[in-house]
C-alpha positions in Angstrom: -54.1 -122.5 8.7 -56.3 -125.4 8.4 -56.5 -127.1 11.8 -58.2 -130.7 13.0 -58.1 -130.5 16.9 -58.0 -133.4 19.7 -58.7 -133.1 22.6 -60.8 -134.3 25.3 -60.7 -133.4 29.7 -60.8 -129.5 30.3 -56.7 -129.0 30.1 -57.6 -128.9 26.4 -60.0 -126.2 26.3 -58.3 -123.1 27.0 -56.0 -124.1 23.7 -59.6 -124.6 21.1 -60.5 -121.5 22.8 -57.4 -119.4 22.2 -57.4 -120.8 18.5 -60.9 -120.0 17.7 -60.3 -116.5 19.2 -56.4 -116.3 17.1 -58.4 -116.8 13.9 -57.3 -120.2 12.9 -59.7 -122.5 10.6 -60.5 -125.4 13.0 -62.2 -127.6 10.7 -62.9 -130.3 12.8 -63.1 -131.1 16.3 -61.5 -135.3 17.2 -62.7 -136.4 20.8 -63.7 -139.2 23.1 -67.0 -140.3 23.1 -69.5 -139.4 25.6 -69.1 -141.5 29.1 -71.3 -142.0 31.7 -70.6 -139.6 34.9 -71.1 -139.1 38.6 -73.7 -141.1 40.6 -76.5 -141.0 38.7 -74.5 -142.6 35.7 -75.8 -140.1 32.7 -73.7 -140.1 29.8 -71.7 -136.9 29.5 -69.8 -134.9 27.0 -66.2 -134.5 27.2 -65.3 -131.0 28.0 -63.6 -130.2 24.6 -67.1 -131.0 23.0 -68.8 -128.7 25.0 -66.5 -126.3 24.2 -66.8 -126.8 20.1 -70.3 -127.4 20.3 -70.8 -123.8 22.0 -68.2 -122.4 19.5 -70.6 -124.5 16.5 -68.2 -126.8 15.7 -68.1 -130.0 13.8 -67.4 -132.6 16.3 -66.0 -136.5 15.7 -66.1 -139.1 18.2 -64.3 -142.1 16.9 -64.0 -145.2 19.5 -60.5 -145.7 17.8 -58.3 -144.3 15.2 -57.2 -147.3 13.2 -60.2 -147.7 11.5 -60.2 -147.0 7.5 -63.3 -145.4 8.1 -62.3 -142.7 10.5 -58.6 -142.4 8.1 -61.0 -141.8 5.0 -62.8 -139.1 7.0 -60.1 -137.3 8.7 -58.0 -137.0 5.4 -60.8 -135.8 3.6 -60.6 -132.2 5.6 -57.0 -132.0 4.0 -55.4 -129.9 7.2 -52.5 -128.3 7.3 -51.8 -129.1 11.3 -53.4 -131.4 13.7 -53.4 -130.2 16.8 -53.4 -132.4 20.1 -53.9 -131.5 23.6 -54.8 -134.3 26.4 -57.0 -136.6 23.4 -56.1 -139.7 25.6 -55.0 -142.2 21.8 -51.7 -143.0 20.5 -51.6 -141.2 17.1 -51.2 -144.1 14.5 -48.4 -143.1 11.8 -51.1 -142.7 8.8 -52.3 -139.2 11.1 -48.5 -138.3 12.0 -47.8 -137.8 8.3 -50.9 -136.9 6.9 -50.8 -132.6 7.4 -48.4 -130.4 6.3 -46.7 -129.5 9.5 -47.3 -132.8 11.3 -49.5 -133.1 14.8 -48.3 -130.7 17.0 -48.8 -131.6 20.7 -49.2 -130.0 23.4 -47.3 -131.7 26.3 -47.5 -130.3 30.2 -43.9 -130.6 30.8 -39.8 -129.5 30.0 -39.4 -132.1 27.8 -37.5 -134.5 27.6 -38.1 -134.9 31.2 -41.7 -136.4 32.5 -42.5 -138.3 29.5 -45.4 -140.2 29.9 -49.6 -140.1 30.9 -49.3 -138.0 34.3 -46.2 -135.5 34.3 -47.6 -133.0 36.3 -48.5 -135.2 39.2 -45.0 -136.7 38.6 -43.2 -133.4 39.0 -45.0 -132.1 41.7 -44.5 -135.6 43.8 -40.7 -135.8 43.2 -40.4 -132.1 44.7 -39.4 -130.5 41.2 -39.5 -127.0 41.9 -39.7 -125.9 38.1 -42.0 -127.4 35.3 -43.4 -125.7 32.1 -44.9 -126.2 28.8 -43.7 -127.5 25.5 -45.1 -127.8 21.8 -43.7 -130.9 20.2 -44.1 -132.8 17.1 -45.4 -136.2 17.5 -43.6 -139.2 16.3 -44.2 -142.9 16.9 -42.3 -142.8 20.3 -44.1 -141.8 23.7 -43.5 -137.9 24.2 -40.3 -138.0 21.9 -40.3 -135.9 18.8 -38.8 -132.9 18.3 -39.1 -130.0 20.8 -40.8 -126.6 19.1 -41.4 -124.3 22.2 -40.9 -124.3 25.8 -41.8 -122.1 28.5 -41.4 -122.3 32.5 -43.1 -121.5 35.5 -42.6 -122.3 39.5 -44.2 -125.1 41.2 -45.7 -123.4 44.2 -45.4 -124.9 47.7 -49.0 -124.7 47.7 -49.8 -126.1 44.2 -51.2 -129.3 43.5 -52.5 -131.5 40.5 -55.7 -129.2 40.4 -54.1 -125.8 41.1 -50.9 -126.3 38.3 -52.5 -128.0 35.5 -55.2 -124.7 34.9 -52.4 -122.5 34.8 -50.4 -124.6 32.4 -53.5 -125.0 30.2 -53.6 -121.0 30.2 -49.7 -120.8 29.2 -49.8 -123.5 27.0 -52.5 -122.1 24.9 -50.8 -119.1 24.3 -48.0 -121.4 23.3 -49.4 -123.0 20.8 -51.3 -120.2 19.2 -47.0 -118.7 19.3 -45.4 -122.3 17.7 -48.2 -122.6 14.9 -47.4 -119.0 13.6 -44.0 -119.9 14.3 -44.6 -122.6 11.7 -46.7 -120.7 9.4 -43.9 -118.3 8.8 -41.1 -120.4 9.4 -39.7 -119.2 12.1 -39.9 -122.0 14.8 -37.7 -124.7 14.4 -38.0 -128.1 15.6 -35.0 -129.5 17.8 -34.6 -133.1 18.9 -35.1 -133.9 22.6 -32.2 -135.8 24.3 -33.5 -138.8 25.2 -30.7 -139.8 27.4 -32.4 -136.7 29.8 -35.6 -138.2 29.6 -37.5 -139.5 32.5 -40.7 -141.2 32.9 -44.1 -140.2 34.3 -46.4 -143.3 34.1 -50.2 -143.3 34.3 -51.5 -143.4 38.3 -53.1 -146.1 39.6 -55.5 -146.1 42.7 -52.6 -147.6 44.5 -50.1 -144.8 44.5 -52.3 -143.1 46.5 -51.8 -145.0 49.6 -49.9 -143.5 52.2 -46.5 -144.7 53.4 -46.1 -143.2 57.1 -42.3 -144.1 56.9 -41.7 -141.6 54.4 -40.6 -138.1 55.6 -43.2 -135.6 56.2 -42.4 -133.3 52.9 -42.4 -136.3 50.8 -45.7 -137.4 52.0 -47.1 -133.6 51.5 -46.1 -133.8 48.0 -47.8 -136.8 46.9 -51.2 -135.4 48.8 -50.5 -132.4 46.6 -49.4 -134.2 43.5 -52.5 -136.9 43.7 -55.2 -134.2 44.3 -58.0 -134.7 42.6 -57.1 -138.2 41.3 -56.3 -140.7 43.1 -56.3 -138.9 46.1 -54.2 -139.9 48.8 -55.3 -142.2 51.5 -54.6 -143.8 54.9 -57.0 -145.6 57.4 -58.2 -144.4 60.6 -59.9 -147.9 63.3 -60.0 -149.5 60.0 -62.3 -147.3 57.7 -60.4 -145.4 54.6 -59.5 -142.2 55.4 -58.9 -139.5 52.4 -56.5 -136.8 53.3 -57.2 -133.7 51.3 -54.6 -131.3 52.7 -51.3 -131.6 54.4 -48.3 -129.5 55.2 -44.8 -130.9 56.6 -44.6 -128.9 59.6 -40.6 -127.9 61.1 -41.6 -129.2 64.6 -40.2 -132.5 65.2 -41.8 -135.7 67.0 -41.6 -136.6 70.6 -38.7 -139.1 70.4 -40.8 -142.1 71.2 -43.8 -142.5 68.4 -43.4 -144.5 65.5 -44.8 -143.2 62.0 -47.9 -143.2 61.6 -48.5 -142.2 65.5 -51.5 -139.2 65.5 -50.7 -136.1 68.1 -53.0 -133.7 68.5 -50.9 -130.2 69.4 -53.0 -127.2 70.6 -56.0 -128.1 68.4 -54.0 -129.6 65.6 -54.1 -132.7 64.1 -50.6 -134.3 63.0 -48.7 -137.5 62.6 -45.7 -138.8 62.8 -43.6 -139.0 60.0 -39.8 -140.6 59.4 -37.2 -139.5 61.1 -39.5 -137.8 63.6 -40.7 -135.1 61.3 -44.5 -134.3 61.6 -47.2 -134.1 59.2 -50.3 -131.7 60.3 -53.7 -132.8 58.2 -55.8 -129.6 57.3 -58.8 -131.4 55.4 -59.4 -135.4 55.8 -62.8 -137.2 54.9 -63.9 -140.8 56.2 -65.6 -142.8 53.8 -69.2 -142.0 53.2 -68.9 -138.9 54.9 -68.5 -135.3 54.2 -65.4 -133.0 53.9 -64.2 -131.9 56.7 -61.1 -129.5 59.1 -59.2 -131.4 61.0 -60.5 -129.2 64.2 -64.1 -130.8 63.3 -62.4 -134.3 62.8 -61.1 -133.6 66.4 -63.9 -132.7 68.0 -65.9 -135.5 66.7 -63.5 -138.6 67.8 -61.4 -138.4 70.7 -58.2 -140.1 69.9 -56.6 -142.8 72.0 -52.9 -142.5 73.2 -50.5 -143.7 70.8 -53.1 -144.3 68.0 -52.3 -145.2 64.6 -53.1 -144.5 60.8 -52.8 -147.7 59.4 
């Protein structure tokens, strides 16, 4: 089968990879361009390039898709699927119809539930305890064509952003290397989604990382989880941003008095007061401009006041 892919942050590798190694003809390689990165500001390849480049691959790096130029060029390889994993553009309708058996996307989520730019984030935040995989055919809706494949796995109570999304990559490589022989030999057919089950998983914005202290305990360990590595979720300790890295909801409940947000340092540990007394304990914070660091080293460095706040 005759295969453009798109794709661009390193979810999408482990599917190129897998294709490569199944045998499939990837003719051509769609991703973003090159973007400056880290301090210094170099310019950067996207992940997925490095990848085809090391696999010598013809790469494209079109600002947008609209343009007749890049419609004349992409049609000219004459694929028979278009695969997309993570590429980060709509896919105008010209691309939708132009291969054989449509753009299949790879989509990190049960669909129809979590539609949207950040569904694992999403899932992990509102305290899903089962997500999974699904191949899909694109259409001109967000995350709404018809379902090909699905598979599930557990949300662990330790997983976040980081820690689900590399094992979802892994399954859902395998999956689509399964749906596109499905489709090669007819075997997989496409189902619509119920869109009456479908809920949304909007992009994050720097904002949802900020801690609410009136929330209960486990739904502020979620969101650290969930927002790990991006935003990240934040507080502020006498007035300077504080990033909490790690957090668990702990089953030992407040003194009676605190309000959330209180700190309480317990035999060494650092927690704070959730709502309805139940207690947070931090496990990794940083300050701004500083490093990384254990609570117990946070501790030992500032000695907290009684009945101090995060803000």
């Amino acid at each position: 089968m005759r295969i453009i892919y798109c794709g661009t942050p390193q979810f999408a590798v482990p599917t190129l990879e897998k294709l490569i190694g199944a045998g499939f003809s990837i003719q051509l390689v769609v991703t973003n361009p090159d973007e400056p990165a880290g301090r210094g500001h170099q310019t950067k390849a996207p992940p997925v390039k490095q990848a085809a480049e090391r696999a010598g691959l013809a790469v494209f790096q079109p600002h947008k898709l609209k343009d007749p130029e890049t419609l004349a060029y992409l049609s000219s390889f004459r694929p028979e699927a278009i695969v997309v994993v993570a590429y980060g553009h709509l896919i105008p309708p010209w691309m939708i119809e132009l291969p054989r058996f449509g753009c299949v996307n790879l989509h990190p989520s049960l669909l129809p539930k979590y539609r949207g730019a950040a569904p694992i984030p999403w899932a992990i935040i509102r305290g899903e305890r089962i997500t999974g995989i699904t191949t899909m055919q694109i259409d001109e809706g967000l995350d709404s064509g018809p379902i090909l494949l699905q598979r599930e796995t557990e949300i662990r109570p330790d997983d976040t952003t980081e820690t689900l999304s590399e094992r979802l990559s892994v399954m859902g490589a395998e999956l689509m290397v399964e749906t596109l022989r499905g489709l090669e030999n007819e075997t997989v057919e496409a189902r619509p989604q119920d869109a009456k089950a479908a809920t949304p998983a909007p992009m994050l914005s720097k904002e949802d990382g900020r801690i609410d202290w009136s929330k209960k305990a486990d739904e502020v360990s979620r969101r650290v989880r969930g927002l790990r590595p991006w935003p990240g979720a934040f507080t502020a300790f006498r007035g300077n941003h504080l990033h909490v890295w790690m957090a668990i909801a702990t089953h030992d409940p407040a003194p009676a008095v605190p309000s959330p947000g209180t700190l309480l340092v317990d035999n060494g540990r650092l927690k704070v007061v959730c709502a309805e007394r139940t207690t947070l304990e931090i496990k990794e914070l940083q300050l701004a401009g500083r490093k990384r660091i254990s609570a117990r080293d946070f501790l030992n460095g500032f000695r907290l006041r009684p009945g101090e706040k995060l803000e």
